[in-house]
N, C-alpha and C positions, 0 to 999 in steps of 0.2 A: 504494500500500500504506500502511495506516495501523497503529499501534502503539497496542494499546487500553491506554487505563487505569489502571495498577496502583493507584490509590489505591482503600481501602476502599469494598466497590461495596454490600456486605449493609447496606443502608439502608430505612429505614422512615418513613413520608412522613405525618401524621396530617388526615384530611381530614372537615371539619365532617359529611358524609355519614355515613361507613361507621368512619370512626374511622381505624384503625391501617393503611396497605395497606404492604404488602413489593413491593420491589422483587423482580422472581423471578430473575433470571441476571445474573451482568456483560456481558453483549452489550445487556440490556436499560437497563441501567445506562448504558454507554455511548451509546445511542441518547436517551435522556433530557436528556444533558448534551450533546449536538450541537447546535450552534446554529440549525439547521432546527428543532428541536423545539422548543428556547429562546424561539425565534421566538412559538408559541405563548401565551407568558405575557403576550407583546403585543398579542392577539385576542382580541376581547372572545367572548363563547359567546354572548350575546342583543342585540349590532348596537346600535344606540339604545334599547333598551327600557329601561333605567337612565329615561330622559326621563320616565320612565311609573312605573317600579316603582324605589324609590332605592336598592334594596341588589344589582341585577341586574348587579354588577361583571365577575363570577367570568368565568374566562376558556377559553379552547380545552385551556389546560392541565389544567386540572381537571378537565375533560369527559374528556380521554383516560387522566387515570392513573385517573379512576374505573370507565371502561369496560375496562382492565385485568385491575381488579383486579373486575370483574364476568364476565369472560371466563374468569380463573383460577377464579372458584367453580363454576360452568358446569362446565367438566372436571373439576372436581374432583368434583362431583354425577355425571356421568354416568360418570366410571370406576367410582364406587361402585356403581351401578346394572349395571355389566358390559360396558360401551364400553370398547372397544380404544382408548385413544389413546397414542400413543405420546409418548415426552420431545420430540421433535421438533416432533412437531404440537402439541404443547402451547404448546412456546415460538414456532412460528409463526404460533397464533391470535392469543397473547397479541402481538408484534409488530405483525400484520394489526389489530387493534382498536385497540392502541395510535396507529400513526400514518393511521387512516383519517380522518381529517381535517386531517392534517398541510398541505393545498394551500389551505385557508381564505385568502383575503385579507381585509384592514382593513374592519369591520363585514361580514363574514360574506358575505351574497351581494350588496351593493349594489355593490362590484368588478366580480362578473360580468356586471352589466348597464351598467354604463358605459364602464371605461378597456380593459378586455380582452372580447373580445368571442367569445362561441360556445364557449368553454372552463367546461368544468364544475368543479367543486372537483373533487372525484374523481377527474379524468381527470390535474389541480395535483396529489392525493395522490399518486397509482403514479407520476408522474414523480419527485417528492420521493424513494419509497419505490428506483426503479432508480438514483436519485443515489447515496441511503446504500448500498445494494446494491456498487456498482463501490468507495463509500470503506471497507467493512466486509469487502471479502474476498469479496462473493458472500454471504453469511451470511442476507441475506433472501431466496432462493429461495424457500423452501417459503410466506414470509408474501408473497411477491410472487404466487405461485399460488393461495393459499386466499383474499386482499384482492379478485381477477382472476374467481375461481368458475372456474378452468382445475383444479382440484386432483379425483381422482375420486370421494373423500369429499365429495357435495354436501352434506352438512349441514353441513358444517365454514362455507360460504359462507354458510348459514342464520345463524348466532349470529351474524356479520359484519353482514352487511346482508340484512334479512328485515323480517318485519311483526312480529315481536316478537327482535330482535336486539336485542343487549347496548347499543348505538347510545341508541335509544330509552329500554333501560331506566334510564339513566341519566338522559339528559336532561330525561327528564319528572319525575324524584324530584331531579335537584339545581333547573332552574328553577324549580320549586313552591317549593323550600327558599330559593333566592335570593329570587325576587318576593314570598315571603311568600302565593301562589294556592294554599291549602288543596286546594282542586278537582283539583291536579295531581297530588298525594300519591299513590304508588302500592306496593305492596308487591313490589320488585322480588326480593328477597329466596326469598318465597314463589314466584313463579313461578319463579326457577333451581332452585328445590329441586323443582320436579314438570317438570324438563324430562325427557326421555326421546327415544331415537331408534328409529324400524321404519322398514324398506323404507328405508333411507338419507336419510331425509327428521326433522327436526327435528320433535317434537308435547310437546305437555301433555300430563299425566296427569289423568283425568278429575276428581279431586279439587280439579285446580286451575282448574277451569273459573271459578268464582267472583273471582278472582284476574284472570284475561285479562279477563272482563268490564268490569270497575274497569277494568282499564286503556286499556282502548278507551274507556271514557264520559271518564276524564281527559283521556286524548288528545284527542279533540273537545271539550271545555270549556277546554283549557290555550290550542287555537289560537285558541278567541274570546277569549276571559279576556286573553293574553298575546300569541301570536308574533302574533294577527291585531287586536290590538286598535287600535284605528283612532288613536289617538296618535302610537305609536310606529309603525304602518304609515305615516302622513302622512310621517313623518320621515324613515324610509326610502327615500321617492320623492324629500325634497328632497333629502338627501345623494347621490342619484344623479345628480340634477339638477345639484347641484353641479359634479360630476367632470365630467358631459360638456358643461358650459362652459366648463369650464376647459381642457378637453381641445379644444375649437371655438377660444377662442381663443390658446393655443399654438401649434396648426395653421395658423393663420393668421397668426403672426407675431411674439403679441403674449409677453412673456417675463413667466410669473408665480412670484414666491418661494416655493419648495418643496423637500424633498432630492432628491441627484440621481436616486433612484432610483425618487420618483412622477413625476419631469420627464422621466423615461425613457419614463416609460408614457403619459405624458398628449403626450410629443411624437413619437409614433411609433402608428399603426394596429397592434395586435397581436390576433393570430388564430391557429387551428389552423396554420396554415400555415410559421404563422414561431417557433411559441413554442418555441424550441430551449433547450442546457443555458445559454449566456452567458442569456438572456431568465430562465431559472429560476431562477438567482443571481441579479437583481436583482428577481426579485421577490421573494426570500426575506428581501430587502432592505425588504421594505413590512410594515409595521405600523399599528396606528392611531393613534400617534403619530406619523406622518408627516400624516397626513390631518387630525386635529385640529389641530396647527401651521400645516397649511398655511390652514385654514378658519381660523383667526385672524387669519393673514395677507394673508388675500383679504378679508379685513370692511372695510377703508380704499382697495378697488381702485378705481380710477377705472370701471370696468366695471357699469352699476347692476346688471345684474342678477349678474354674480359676488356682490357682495360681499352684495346683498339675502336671496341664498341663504345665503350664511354666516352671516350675523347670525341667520339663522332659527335655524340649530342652534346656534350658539355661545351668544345669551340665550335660548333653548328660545319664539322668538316664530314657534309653528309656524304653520302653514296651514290653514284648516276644514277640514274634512272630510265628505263626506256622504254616506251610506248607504243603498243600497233593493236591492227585490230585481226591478227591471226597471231596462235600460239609461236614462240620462239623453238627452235631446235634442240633438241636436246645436245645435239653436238658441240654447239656453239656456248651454251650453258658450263659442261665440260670442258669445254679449253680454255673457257676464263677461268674456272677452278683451279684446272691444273698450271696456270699461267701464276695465278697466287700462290699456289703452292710451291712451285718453286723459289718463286722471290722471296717467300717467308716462311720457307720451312714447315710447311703444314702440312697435315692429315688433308685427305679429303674429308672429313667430316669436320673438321676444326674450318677447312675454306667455304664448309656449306653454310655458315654464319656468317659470311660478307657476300655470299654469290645468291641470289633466291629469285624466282618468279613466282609467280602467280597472276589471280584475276580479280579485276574490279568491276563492278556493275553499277548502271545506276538508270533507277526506274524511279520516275516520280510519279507515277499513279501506278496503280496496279491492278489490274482487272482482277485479279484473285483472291482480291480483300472487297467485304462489301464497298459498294462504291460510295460516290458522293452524290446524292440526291439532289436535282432541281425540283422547286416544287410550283407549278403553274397557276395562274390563279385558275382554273378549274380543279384545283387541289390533283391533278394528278402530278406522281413521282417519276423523275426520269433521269438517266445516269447523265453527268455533266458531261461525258462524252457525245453521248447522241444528243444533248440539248445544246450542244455550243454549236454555232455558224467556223469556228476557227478548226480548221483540219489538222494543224500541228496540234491539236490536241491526242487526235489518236495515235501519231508518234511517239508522244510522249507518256505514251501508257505501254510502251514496246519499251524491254529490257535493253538496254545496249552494253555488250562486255568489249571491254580491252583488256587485253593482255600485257602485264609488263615484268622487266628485270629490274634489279639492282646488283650494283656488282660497285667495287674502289674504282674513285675516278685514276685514271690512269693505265687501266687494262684493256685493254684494244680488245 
């Protein structure tokens, strides 16, 4: 049993975005100032894209009190409009959006591919979310059901996580605003004000068709532009690379300087299997200050290839990168390896840490996820593909992969 609060909870938080947001309840208030959430101001919201764009600080924290207080306008448009929602589901959407990223580890998802393995954020959030649950009294039921899509109001799960949920409409109008990528600018605004609900299902109102439009061509321009641009995507692979070397040689004996609670993770296999509550406290333990520290301190290791990886992110001396839209050869893969190998006396498994491909995708709509509703004024519902007059929209619901390398600049 915990004892919330009494200090003055009616507070107002002023955010380069939207301006002035309110806190909306002291439960909300107190979930704010928990140190799981806390936690947050230690996770960057764009991983290494700073490398790329220099003002892309802004962190998980910001992303959540702005999806908030885009959540609260949301209900507040559609009670206007004649939706039932009650005080409860109110404060349980606002809750649900609030800590839906609350399971984030250090740079975002390069965690989920190296030190913890097969655990999604997501699956990190609603454990986070039944932790504060048992410390709040039970208090997040309703946002533990509407976060889940177990709740019987399925639109409620629609504003959460959807192809145009409050999630997105953030993230696309604050990164635009970080990175300074004009192209991501979107009028988030304008589409909560034409949202509307029939048949239990979330839609636009026809007027705002022009409005989603924009926001799907940003969407696919913000992932080239930004989350996919091959800079900070290079970066990405080595910081992962980093970890599960660090984590290869821990496992095998070797003890490297870090706090105790990435030496946790990096000295022990962890999976669906075993991430239990002791496991979820120390990860709550991880920040990107741990990861950065520790990549400083691995740049002097006797290990070439640890400390090689580090030095990469630490003076920004990334890796090439190289782009097409047909797989690379395996041959050619191969001879850069063993071109490293000889220069630097490696293994071929030790050069498979600086040589790597792979694929990148990127779909901004999706025909495989419920779509996005136009809703006519004869109340009928119609996918914004077939309601829009603009034919790059059905492009843009077509996957497109490239394929790329990395490899040290300097190997032909």
């Amino acid at each position: 049993m915990i004892r919330l609060n009494t200090s003055n909870k009616h507070k107002i938080l002023n955010d380069p975005i939207y301006g002035f947001i309110s806190i909306p309840d002291p439960l909300i208030f107190d979930l704010l100032e928990d140190p799981h959430f806390q936690r947050l101001r230690r996770i960057s919201q764009m991983g290494l894209s700073y490398l790329v764009y220099p003002g892309a600080h802004h962190t998980r924290f910001h992303h959540a009190l702005g999806c908030m207080h885009l959540m609260t306008k949301a209900v507040d448009v559609l009670r206007i409009k004649g939706i039932e929602i009650s005080d409860q589901e109110r404060q349980g959407l606002q809750i649900a959006i609030l800590l839906h990223d609350i399971g984030h580890g250090p740079f975002s998802h390069a965690m989920e591919q190296s030190i913890v393995e097969g655990i999604h954020h997501e699956k990190l959030s609603l454990m986070f979310m039944e932790s504060l649950n048992k410390k709040y009294n039970g208090s997040l039921d309703l946002a533990i059901a509407l976060f889940s899509g177990n709740y019987h109001r399925k639109f409620f799960n629609q504003l959460i996580a959807s192809q145009l949920d409050m999630d997105r409409l953030d993230y696309l109008k604050r990164d635009s605003f970080y990175t300074g990528v004009a192209e991501g600018s979107i009028n988030s605004e304008r589409m909560i004000s034409m949202l509307h609900v029939q048949n239990d299902t979330l839609v636009i109102e026809k007027k705002g068709i022009y409005s989603v439009e924009k926001f799907l061509v940003a969407r696919r321009l913000m992932y080239w532009q930004v989350y996919l641009h091959k800079t900070s995507f290079a970066a990405e692979g080595v910081i992962i690379r980093v970890l599960k070397r660090a984590k290869e040689l821990v496992q095998s004996g070797i003890q490297l300087p870090c706090s105790d609670a990435l030496a946790y993770f990096l000295s022990h296999k962890i999976g669906p299997h075993n991430f239990d509550e002791d496991t979820l406290h120390l990860f709550s333990q991880l920040d990107d200050y741990d990861v950065v520290s520790a990549l400083k301190s691995w740049q002097s290791h006797t290990d070439f290839v640890l400390s090689s990886l580090s030095k990469m992110i630490i003076n920004r001396q990334l890796p090439q990168i190289k782009i097409q839209a047909k797989p690379f050869k395996d041959s050619d893969l191969i001879a850069k390896k063993k071109s490293l190998m000889q220069s630097n006396q490696l293994t071929m498994h030790e050069a498979s840490y600086f040589v790597f491909d792979g694929i990148m995708e990127n779909v901004a709509y999706d025909k495989n996820k419920p779509p996005i509703f136009i809703l006519s004024k004869s109340k009928k519902m119609t996918d914004v593909i077939d309601a829009s007059d603009q034919l790059n929209l059905h492009a843009l619901s077509k996957a497109v992969q490239k394929y790329f390398v990395c490899y040290p600049k300097g190997i032909l």
